[in-house]
C-alpha positions as CSV (number, residue, x, y, z in Angstrom):
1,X,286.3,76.3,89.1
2,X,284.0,73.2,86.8
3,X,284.2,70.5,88.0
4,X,286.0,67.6,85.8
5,X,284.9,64.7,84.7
6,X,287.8,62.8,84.0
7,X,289.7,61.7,87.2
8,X,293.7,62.8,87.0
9,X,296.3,59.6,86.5
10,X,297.4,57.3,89.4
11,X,300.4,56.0,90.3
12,X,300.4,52.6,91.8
13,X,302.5,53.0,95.3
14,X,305.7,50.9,96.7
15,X,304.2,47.7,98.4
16,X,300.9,47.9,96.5
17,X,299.7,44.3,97.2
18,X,297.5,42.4,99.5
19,X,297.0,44.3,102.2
20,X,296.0,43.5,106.0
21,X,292.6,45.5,106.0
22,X,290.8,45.9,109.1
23,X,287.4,48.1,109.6
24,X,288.6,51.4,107.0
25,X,286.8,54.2,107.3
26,X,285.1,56.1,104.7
27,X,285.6,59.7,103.0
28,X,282.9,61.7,103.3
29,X,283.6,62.6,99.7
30,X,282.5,58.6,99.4
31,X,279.7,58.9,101.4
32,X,278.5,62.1,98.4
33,X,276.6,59.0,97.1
34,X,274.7,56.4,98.3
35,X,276.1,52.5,99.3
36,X,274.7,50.0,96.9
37,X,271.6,47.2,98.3
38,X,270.1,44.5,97.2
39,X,270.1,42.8,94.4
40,X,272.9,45.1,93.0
41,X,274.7,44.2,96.0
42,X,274.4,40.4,95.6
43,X,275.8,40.5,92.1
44,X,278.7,42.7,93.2
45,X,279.5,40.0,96.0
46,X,279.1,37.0,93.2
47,X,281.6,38.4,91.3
48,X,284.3,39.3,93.5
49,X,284.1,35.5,95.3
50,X,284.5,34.6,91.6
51,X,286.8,36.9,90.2
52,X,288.7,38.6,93.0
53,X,289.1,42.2,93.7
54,X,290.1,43.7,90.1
55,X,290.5,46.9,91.4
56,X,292.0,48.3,94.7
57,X,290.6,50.5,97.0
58,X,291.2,54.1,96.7
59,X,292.4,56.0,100.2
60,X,292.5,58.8,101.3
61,X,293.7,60.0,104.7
62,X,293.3,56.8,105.8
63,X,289.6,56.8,104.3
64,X,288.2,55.2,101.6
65,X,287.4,57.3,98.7
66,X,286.6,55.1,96.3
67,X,285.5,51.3,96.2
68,X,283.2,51.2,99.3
69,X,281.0,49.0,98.0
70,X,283.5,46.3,96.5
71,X,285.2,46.4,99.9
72,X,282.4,45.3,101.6
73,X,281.5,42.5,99.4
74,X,285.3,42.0,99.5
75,X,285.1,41.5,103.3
76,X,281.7,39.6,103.1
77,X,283.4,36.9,100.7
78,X,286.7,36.7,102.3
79,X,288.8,37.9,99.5
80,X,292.0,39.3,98.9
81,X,292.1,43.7,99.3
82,X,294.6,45.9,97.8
83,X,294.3,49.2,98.2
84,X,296.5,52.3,97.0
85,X,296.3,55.7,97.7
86,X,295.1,58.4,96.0
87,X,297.6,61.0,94.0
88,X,295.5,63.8,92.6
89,X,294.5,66.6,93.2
90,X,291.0,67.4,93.6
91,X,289.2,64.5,95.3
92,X,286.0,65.9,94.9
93,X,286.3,65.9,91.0
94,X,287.1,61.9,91.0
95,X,284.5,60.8,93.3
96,X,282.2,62.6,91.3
97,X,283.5,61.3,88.1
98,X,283.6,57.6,89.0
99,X,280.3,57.5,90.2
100,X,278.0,59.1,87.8
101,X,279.6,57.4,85.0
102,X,278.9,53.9,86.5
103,X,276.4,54.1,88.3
104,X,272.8,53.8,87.1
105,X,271.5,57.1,90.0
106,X,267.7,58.4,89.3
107,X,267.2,61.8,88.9
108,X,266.1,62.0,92.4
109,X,269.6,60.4,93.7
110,X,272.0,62.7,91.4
111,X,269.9,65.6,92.8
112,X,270.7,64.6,96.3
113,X,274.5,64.2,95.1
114,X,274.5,67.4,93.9
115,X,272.8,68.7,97.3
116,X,275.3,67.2,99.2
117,X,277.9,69.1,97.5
118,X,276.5,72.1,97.5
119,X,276.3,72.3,101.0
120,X,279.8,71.4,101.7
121,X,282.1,74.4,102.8
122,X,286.1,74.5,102.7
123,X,287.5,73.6,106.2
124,X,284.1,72.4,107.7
125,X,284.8,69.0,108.0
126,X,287.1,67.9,111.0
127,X,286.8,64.3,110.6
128,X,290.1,65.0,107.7
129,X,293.7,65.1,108.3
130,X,294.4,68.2,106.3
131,X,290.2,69.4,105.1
132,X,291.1,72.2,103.9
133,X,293.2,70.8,101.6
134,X,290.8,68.2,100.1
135,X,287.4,70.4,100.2
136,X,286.4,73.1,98.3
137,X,283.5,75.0,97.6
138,X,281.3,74.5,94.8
139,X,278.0,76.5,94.0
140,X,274.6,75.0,93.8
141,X,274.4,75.7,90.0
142,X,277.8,73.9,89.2
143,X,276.5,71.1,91.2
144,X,273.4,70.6,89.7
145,X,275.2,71.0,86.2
146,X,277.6,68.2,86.9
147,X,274.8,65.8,88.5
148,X,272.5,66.8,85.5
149,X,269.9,68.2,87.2
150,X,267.7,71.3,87.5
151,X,268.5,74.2,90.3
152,X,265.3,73.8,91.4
153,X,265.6,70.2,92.2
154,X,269.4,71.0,94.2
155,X,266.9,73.4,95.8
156,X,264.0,70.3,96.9
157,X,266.6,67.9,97.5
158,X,268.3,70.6,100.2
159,X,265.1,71.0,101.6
160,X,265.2,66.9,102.6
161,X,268.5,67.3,103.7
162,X,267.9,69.7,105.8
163,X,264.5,69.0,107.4
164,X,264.3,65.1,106.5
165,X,264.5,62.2,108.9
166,X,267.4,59.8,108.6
167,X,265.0,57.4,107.3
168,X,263.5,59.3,104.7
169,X,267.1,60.3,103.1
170,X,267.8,56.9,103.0
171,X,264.9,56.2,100.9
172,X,265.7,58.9,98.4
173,X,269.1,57.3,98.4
174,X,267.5,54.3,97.8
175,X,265.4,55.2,94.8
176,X,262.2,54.4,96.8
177,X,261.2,57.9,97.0
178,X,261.4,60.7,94.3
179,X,262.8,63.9,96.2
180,X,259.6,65.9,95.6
181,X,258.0,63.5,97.3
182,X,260.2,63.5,100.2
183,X,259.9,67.2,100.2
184,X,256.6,67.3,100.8
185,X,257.4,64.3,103.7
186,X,259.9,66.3,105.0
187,X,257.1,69.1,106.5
188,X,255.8,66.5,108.6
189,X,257.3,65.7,112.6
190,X,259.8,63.5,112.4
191,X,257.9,60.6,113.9
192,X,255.5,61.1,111.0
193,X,258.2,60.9,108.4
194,X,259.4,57.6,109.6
195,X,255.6,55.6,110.0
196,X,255.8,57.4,106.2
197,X,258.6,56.0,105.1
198,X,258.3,52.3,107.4
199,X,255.0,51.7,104.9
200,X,255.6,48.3,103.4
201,X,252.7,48.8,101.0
202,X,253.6,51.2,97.9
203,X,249.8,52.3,97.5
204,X,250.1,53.3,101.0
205,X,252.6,55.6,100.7
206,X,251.9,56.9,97.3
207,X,248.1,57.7,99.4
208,X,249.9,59.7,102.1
209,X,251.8,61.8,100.0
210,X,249.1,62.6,98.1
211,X,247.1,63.5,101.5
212,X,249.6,66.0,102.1
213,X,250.1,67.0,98.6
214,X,246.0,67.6,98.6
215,X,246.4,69.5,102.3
216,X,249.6,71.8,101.2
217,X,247.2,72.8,97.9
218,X,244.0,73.4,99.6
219,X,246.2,75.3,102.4
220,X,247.7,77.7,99.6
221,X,244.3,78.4,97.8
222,X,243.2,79.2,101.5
223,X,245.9,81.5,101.7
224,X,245.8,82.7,98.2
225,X,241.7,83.9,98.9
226,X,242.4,85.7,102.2
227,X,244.9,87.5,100.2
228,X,242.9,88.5,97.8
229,X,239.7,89.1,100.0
230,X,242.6,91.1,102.1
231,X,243.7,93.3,99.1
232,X,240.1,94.2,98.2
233,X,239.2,95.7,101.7
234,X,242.4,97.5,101.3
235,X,241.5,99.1,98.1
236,X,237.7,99.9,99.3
237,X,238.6,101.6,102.3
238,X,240.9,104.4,99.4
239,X,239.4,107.9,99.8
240,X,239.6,108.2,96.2
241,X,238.2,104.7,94.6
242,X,240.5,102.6,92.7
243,X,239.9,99.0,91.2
244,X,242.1,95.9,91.8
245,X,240.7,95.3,88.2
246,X,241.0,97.1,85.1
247,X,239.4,94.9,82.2
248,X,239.6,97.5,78.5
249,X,238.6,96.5,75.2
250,X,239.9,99.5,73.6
251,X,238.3,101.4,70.3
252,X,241.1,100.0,68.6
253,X,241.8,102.1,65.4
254,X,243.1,99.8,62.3
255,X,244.9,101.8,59.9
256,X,243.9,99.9,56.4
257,X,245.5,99.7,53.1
258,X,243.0,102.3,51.3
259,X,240.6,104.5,53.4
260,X,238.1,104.5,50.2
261,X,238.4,100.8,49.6
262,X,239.5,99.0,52.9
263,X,236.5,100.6,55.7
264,X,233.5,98.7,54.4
265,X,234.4,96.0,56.9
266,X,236.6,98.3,59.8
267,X,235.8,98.9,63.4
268,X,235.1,102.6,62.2
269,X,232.0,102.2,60.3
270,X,230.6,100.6,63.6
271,X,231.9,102.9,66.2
272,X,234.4,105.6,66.8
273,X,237.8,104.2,67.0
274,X,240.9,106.0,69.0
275,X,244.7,106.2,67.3
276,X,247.1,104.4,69.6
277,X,248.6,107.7,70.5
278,X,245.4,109.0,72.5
279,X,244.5,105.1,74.2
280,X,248.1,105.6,75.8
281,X,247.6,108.8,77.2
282,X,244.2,107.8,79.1
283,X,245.0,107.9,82.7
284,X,243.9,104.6,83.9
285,X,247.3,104.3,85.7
286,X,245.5,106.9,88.0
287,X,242.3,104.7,88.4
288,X,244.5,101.6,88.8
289,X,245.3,100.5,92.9
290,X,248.8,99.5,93.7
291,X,248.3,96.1,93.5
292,X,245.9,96.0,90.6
293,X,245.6,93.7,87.3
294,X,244.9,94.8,83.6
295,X,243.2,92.4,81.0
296,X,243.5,94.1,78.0
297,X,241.6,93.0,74.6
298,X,244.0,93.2,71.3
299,X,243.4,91.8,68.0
300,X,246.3,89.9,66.5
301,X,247.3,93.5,63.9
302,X,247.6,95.3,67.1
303,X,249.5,93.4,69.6
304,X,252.3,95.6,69.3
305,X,250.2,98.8,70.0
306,X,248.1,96.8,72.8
307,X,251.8,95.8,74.6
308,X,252.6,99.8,74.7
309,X,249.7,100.8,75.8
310,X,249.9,98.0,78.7
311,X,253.0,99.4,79.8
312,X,252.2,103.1,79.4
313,X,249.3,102.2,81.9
314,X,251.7,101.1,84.4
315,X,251.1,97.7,84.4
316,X,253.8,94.9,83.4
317,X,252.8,91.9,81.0
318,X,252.3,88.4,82.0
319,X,250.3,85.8,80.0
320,X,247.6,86.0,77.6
321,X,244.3,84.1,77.1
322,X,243.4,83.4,73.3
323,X,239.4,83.6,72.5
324,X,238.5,81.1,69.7
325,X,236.0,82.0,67.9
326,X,233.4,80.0,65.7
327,X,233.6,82.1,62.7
328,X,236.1,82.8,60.3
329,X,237.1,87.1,60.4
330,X,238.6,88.8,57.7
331,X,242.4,89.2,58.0
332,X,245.7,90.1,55.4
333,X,247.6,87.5,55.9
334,X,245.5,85.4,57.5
335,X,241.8,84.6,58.1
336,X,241.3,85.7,61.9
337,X,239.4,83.6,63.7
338,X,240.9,84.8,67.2
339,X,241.5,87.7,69.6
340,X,244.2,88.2,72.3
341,X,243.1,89.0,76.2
342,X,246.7,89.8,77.6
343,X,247.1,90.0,81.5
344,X,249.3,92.5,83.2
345,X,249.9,93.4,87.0
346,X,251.4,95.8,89.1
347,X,252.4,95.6,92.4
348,X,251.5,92.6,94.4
349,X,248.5,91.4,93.3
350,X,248.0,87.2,93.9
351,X,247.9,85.1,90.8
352,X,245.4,82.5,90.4
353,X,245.9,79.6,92.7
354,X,247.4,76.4,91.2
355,X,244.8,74.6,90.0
356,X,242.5,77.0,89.6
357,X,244.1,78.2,86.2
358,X,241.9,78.7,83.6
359,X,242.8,77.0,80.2
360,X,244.8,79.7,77.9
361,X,242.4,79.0,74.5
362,X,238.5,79.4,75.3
363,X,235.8,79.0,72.7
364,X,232.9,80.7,72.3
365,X,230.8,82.3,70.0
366,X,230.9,85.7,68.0
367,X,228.2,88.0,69.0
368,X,227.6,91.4,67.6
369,X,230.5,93.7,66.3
370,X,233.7,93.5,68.9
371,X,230.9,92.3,72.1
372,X,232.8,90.4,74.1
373,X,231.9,86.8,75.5
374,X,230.5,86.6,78.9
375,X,232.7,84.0,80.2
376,X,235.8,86.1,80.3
377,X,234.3,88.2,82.7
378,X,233.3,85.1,84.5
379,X,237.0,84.3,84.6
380,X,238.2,87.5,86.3
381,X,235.1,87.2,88.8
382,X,236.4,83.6,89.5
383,X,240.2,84.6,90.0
384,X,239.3,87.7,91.8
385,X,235.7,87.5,93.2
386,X,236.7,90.4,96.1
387,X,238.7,93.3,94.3
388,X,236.9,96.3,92.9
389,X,236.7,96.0,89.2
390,X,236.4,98.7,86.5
391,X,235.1,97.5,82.6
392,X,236.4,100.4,80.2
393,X,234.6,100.2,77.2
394,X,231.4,98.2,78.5
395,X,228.5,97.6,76.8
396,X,226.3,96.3,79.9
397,X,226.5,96.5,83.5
398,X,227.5,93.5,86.0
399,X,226.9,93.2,89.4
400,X,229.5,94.8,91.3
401,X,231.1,96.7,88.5
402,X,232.0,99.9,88.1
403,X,231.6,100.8,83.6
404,X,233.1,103.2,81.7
405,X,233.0,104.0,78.0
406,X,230.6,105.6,75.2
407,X,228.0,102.6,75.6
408,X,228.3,102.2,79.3
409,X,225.3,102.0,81.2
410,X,224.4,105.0,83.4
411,X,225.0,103.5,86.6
412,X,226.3,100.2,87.2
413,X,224.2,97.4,88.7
């Protein structure tokens, strides 16, 4: 069921009037969203000792729904309260309507909002008269929808809820703290999360999360290398030898406009090329561990062929790194002056750590017909410096390499 924006029609009651108000309550369908402070608060109270209560108080089963805030300052100043009670029929739907349409919530706020609700169950609260007839359930997605808000940020914000101090909460409530933030705050001991949170001084606290932002990052590239370092003594100890790495620059074969005309500048008048057809059948899939990654050189005419044969390898696509090159290349309907490295894994093989990523566009100069440039395979050794690795097509041996291909070394060094 969406939830609606606009609240249903009220109906004032018999005896709607000034009303003797001691200490009310309020709904935990009020309490969704956070009581206004401050400044905010000061204006609110201003106006009411001026103006009066223009609106009544909304109940609920003897709770306040709506109006919290105007009847504190309402109390504060000493003016007159009406209230009247509330006649429609999905509670939930109005408080959410009323406030994110007046209220000025952060991102951070509405995503705690929309937390909130999406933790609530039908029947789980027994501070209601009736709760099953005032509470439903509503999904984290419909939630973040209404609040206007990622999934992923309902996600963060649950995390604070869940693991937070009372303090912290507050302060995401408060706008003080953004709700990543306080995710990240929210891993610490709940003593810690409070001296956090207590910090008068802004640069102070923007410094401590970004201690533990800097901890939490070095602590996953930690994790990330034992992984790897893991995987690679895994593959080693095989009986039969297979590579983590598979890095091809296939013989490509072009097919050009005219054979008699169109070769004077094609891969085949430097070195035997392979139809498609043949490069698919080559059994690297059998060469390939488990967990294994390809990187797999394709020119922009034969992405499409370079995709199959990815797949026909056994290996799933990913991302692609783009070489730019410093000369122009000849081309039909453009002038070339790029080529594609495309990444695919299978298994569970570890991606690069964050911040580690290499940039997806590297220049570097043209060397002799379809050579490579060096720092691509300084790439791979930097994102995988422990798996065994495999160059199909090499033209030179590296340290630690195992070569294949017509110009491959011998042996590899």
């Amino acid at each position: 069921m969406a939830i609606a924006f606009l609240p249903p029609p009220l109906s004032w009651l018999p005896g709607d009037a000034p009303t003797p108000v001691g200490q009310l309550p309020f709904h935990p369908l009020a309490n969704l969203f956070p009581l206004i402070e401050g400044e905010a608060f000061d204006d609110l109270m201003a106006d009411i000792a001026a103006n009066g209560l223009q609106e009544p108080i909304e109940l609920l089963d003897g709770a306040i729904l709506d109006g919290r805030n105007r009847y504190r300052a309402a109390l504060v100043v000493g003016a007159t309260i009406h209230t009247r009670q509330f006649r429609g029929s999905d509670p939930l739907a109005y408080v959410i309507s009323k406030n994110l349409h007046r209220r000025q919530l952060s991102q951070s706020q509405r995503a705690l909002v929309a937390a909130r609700v999406a933790t609530m169950r039908q029947g789980e609260r027994t501070d209601l008269a009736e709760p099953s007839a005032n509470l439903r359930k509503v999904s984290q997605g419909e939630a973040a929808r209404v609040a206007n808000v990622s999934d992923r940020s309902v996600t963060t914000a649950r995390e604070v809820l869940s693991h937070g101090a009372a303090e912290l909460v507050a302060a995401v409530d408060g706008g003080r703290i953004s709700v990543s933030a306080a995710a990240d705050i929210a891993s610490l001991p709940l003593a810690e999360q409070r001296r956090i949170v207590d910090s008068v001084d802004p640069r102070a606290l923007g410094a401590a999360i970004k201690r533990l932002r800097d901890t939490k990052t070095a602590d996953k590239k930690a994790k990330r290398a034992r992984r790897e370092a893991a995987l690679a003594g895994k593959q080693r100890a095989l009986p039969n030898k297979r590579f983590g790495v598979v890095y091809a620059d296939p013989e490509w074969q072009f097919e050009t406009y005219s054979r008699e005309t169109g070769l004077d500048r094609a891969a085949d008048n430097h070195y035997p090329t392979t139809p498609t057809n043949d490069i698919v059948l080559r059994p690297v899939g059998d060469i390939a561990a488990s967990d294994s990654v390809l990187f797999l050189w394709a020119t922009a005419p034969m992405i499409k062929a370079a995709l199959r044969v990815l797949e026909h390898w056994g290996f799933e696509y990913k991302a692609q790194f783009i070489w730019e090159k410093d000369k122009l290349s000849t081309g039909y309907w453009n002038r070339n002056m790029h080529e594609l490295l495309l990444v695919g894994t299978r298994g569970n093989v570890p991606a690069p750590a964050m911040g580690e990523q290499w940039p997806s566009v590297i220049k570097a100069p043209v060397g002799e017909h379809s050579a490579k440039p060096e720092i691509f395979a300084e790439l791979i050794e930097a994102y995988y410096p422990n798996l065994p690795k495999i160059e199909l097509n090499a033209r030179r041996a590296r340290p630690g390499w195992d070569v294949w291909g017509l110009e491959a070394p011998e042996t590899s060094a």
